[in-house]
N, C-alpha and C positions, 0 to 999 in steps of 0.2 A: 515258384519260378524265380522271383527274383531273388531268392536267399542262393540259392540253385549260381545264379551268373554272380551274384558280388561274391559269394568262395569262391569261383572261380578266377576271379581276378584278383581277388584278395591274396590266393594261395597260390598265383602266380601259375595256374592251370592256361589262363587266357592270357598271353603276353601282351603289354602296352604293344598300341599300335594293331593290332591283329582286328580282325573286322568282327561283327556281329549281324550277321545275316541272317534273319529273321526267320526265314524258310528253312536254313540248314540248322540253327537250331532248333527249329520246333521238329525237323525231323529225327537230330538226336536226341530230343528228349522223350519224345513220343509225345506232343502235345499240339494245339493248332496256335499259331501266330500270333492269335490275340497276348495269348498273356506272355508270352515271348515281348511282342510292342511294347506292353504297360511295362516289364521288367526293363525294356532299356531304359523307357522313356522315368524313370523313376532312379535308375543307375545315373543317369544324364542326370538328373536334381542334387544328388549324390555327392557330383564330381566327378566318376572315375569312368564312366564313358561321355564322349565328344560325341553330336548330332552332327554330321555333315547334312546339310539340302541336297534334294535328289544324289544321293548316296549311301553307302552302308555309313552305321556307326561305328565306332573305333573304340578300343581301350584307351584310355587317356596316356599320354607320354607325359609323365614329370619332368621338372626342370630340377634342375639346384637351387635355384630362385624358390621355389615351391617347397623342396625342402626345410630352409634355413624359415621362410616366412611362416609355415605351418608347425616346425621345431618351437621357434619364440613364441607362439600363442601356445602352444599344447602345455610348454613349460609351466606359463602361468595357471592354466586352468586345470594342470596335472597335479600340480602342486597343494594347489586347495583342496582337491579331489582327495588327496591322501591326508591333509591335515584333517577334514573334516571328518574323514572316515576311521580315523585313530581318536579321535574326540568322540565320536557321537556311535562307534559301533556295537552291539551287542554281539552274544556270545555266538549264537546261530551265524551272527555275520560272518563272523570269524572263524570259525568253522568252514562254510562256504567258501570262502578264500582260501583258506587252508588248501581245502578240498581239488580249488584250481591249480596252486601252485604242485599240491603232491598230482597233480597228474602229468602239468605240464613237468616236472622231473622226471615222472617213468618215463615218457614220450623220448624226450633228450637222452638217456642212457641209453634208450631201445633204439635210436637213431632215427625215429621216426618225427621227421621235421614239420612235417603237415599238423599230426595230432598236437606238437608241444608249442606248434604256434597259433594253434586253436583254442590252447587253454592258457596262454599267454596273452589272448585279446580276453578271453571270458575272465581272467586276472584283473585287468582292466577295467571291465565290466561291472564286475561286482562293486569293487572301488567305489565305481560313480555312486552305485546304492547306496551303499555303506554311508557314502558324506550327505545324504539324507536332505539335497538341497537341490530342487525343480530347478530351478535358474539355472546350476549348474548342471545339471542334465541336459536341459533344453540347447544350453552352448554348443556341448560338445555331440549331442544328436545333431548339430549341424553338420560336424564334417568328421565324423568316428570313421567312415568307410573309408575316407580316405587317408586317415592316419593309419588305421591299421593296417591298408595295403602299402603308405609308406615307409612305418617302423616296424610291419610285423614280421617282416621275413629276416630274424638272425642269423648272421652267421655260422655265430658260438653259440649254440641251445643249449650248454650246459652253462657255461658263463653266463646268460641271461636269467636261467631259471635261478642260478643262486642269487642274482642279483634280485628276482624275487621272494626269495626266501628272508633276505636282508629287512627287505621293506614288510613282509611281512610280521618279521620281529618287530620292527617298531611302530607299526598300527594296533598289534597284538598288546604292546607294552603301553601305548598310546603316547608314543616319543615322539613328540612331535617337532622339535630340535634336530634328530636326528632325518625325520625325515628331507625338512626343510633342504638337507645335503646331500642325502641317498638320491630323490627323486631328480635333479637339475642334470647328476653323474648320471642316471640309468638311461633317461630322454637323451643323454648327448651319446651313449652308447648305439641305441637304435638309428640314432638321425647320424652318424658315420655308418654303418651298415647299410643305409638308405643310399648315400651317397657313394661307397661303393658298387652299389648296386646298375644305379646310373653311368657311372664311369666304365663298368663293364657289364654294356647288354645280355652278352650270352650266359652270366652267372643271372641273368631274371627269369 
């Protein structure tokens, strides 16, 4: 249930702002309220739904403030994410990654923006493995949900996917120079995309 509502807001199914009523979802999904509750109330840990008192709950409405603040930290903790995981990856890893990026490119040619920005977060994903280091996992399980509902929604899905293809070369090669310059340019790609996004509601 709750993978069920954070795609949904993640993939911009649920628009910021729009309500979460308890009842109406548990009768779209065919399930009873309980675990509808746990799912907000765990969305609500999350970040990306707001608890109103005696009221419904909400999808969270980002700022720009939220952007640029959440941009500066992902930077730093994106960054080691990929130095580490070009350092310390094995072949299987790499492979797996592979595996996301060529999906997320059939997605993008076949226009299908949902699929190419589901394997554009599982791109990510792997990443963290890959750098093979708890502390940095534990960081960014803090607030993952809500960067990928901030930078997951590209524009240009084929411009994005190359740009993972890029950084794939150089974790593959274990370039870790190159990344240090790839990854700073890919994050400030997503976090203007983000910002367009807010600037114009009706494109969320």
């Amino acid at each position: 249930m709750t993978r069920i509502l954070r795609d949904d807001i993640i993939l911009g199914r649920r628009a910021p702002g729009s309500r979460l009523v308890e009842r109406d979802i548990a009768a779209e999904l065919h399930v009873s309220r309980l675990p509808v509750r746990e799912a907000i109330r765990t969305l609500v840990g999350e970040g990306v739904v707001v608890a109103r008192p005696r009221t419904w709950a909400v999808v969270r409405e980002f700022t720009p403030q939220d952007i640029q603040d959440f941009g500066e930290v992902r930077e730093a903790i994106e960054t080691l994410i990929f130095v580490f995981a070009a350092q310390r990856h094995s072949a299987d890893g790499i492979a797996r990654l592979r595996s996301a990026y060529e999906r997320e490119h059939a997605a993008a040619v076949a226009g299908d923006a949902e699929s190419a920005r589901i394997a554009a977060g599982d791109f990510h994903a792997i990443s963290a493995e890959l750098a093979g280091n708890e502390m940095l996992g534990e960081l960014i399980g803090v607030f993952v949900t809500r960067l990928r509902w901030l930078f997951g929604q590209h524009d240009d899905l084929l411009a994005m996917a190359e740009e993972h293809r890029m950084i794939l070369d150089a974790v593959a090669e274990r370039d870790v120079e190159s990344l240090r310059r790839l990854i700073p340019r890919h994050l400030a790609s997503g976090q203007a995309a983000a910002a367009r996004r807010l600037a114009s509601p009706s494109s969320i």
